[in-house]
Backbone bond lengths (Angstrom), bond angles and torsions (degrees), N, CA, C in turn:
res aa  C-N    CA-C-N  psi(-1)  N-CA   C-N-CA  omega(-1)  CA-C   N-CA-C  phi
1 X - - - 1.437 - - 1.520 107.95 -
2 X 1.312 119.99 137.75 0.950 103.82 178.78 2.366 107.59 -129.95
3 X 1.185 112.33 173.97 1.510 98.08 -174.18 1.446 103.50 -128.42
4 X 1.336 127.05 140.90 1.062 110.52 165.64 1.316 117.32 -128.21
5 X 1.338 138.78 160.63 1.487 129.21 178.13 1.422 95.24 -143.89
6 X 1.739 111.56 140.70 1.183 125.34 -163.46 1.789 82.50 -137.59
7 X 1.771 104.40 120.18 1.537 106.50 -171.63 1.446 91.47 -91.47
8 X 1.410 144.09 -31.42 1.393 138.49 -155.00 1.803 87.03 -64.43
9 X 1.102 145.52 -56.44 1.460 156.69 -117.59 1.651 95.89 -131.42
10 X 1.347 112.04 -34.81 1.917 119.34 -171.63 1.707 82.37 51.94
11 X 1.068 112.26 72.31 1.548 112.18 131.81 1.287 121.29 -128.47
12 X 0.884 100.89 172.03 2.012 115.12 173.01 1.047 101.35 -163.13
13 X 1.340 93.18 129.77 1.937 131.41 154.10 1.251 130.03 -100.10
14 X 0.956 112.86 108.83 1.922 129.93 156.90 0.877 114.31 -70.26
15 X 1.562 122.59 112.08 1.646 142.19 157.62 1.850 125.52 -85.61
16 X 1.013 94.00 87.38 1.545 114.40 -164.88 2.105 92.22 -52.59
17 X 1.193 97.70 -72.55 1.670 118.23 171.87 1.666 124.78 -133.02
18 X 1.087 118.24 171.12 1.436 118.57 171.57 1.294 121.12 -91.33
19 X 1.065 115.13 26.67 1.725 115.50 -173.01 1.585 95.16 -75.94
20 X 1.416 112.63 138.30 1.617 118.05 160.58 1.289 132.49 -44.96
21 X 1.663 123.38 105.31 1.358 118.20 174.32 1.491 128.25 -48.71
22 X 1.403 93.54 147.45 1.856 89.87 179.57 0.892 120.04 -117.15
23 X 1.463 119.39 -31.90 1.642 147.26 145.63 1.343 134.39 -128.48
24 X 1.098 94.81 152.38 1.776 97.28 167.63 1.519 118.09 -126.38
25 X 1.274 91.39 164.64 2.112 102.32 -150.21 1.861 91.63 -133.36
26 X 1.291 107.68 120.47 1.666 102.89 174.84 1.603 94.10 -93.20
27 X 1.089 114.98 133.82 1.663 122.18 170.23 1.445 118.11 -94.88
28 X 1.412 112.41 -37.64 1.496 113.78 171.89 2.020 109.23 -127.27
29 X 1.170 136.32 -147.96 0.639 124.32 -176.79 1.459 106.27 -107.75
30 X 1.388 143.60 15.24 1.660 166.83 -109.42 1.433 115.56 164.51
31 X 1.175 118.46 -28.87 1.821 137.98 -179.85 1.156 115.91 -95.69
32 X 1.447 118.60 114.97 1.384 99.34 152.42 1.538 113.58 -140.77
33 X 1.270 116.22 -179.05 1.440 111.16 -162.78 1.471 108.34 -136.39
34 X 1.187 143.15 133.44 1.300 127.64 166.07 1.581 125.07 -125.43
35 X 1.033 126.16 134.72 1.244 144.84 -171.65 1.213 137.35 -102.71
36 X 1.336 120.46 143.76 2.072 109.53 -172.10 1.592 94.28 -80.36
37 X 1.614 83.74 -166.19 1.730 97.70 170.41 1.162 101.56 -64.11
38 X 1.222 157.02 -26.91 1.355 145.23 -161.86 1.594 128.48 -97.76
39 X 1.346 86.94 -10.16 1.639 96.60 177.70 1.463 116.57 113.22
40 X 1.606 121.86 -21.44 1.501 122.54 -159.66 1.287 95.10 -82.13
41 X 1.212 109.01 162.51 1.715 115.62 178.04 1.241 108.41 -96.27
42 X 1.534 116.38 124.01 1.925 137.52 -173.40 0.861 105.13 -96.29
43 X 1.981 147.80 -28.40 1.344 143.14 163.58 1.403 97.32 -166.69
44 X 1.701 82.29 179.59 1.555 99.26 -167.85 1.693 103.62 -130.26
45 X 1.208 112.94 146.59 1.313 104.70 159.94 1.507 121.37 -144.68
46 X 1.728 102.74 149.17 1.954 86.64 -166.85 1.673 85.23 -137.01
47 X 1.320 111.48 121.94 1.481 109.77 167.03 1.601 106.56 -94.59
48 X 1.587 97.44 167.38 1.445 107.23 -152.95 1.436 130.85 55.17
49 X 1.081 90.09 29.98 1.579 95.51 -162.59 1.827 118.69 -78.97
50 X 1.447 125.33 17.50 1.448 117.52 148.53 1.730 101.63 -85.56
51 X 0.877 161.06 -46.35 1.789 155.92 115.36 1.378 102.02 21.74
52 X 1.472 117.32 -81.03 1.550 136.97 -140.61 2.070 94.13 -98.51
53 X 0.898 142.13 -42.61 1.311 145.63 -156.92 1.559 125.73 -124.03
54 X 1.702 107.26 -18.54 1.372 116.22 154.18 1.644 77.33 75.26
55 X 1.650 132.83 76.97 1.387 120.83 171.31 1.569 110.84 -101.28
56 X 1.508 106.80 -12.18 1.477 107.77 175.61 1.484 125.25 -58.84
57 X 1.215 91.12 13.37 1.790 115.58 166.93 1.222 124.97 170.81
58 X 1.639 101.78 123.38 1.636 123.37 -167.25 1.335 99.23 -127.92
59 X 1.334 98.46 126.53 1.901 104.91 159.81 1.492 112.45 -144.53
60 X 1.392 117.79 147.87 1.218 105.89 174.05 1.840 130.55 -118.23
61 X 0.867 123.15 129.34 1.752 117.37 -166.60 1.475 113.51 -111.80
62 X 1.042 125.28 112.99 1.119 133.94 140.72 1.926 123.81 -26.44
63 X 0.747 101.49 108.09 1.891 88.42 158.25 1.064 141.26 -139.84
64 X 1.553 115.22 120.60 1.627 127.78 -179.48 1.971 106.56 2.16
65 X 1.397 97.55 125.88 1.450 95.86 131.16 1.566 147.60 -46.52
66 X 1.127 129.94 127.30 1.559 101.98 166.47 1.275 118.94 -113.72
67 X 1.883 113.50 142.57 1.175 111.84 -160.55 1.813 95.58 -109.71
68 X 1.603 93.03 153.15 1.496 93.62 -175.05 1.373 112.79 -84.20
């Protein structure tokens, strides 16, 4: 995955994978999503996104499995 933030524009995009988009789907009026031929989601994008995504802080966590 990878993140990107572009301050001129305050957007950021999430790159889930590199598979080739086939479409894109706006979900809100700030959201959008794009997708292969298959349906899975290939990135994300949210403009305005210190507003829309709260980017003035990002962390990311891992968490344990749990074993039975």
């Amino acid at each position: 995955m990878k993140v990107k933030y572009f301050p001129d524009t305050d957007t950021a995009h999430i790159e889930f994978s590199g598979t080739e988009i086939h479409e894109t789907k706006e979900i809100s009026e700030n959201i959008y999503i794009d997708m292969d031929e298959k349906g899975n989601v290939v990135s994300m994008t949210i403009e305005h996104a210190n507003a829309n995504a709260g980017l003035w802080e990002f962390s990311y966590q891992e968490m344990s499995r749990r074993t039975a």
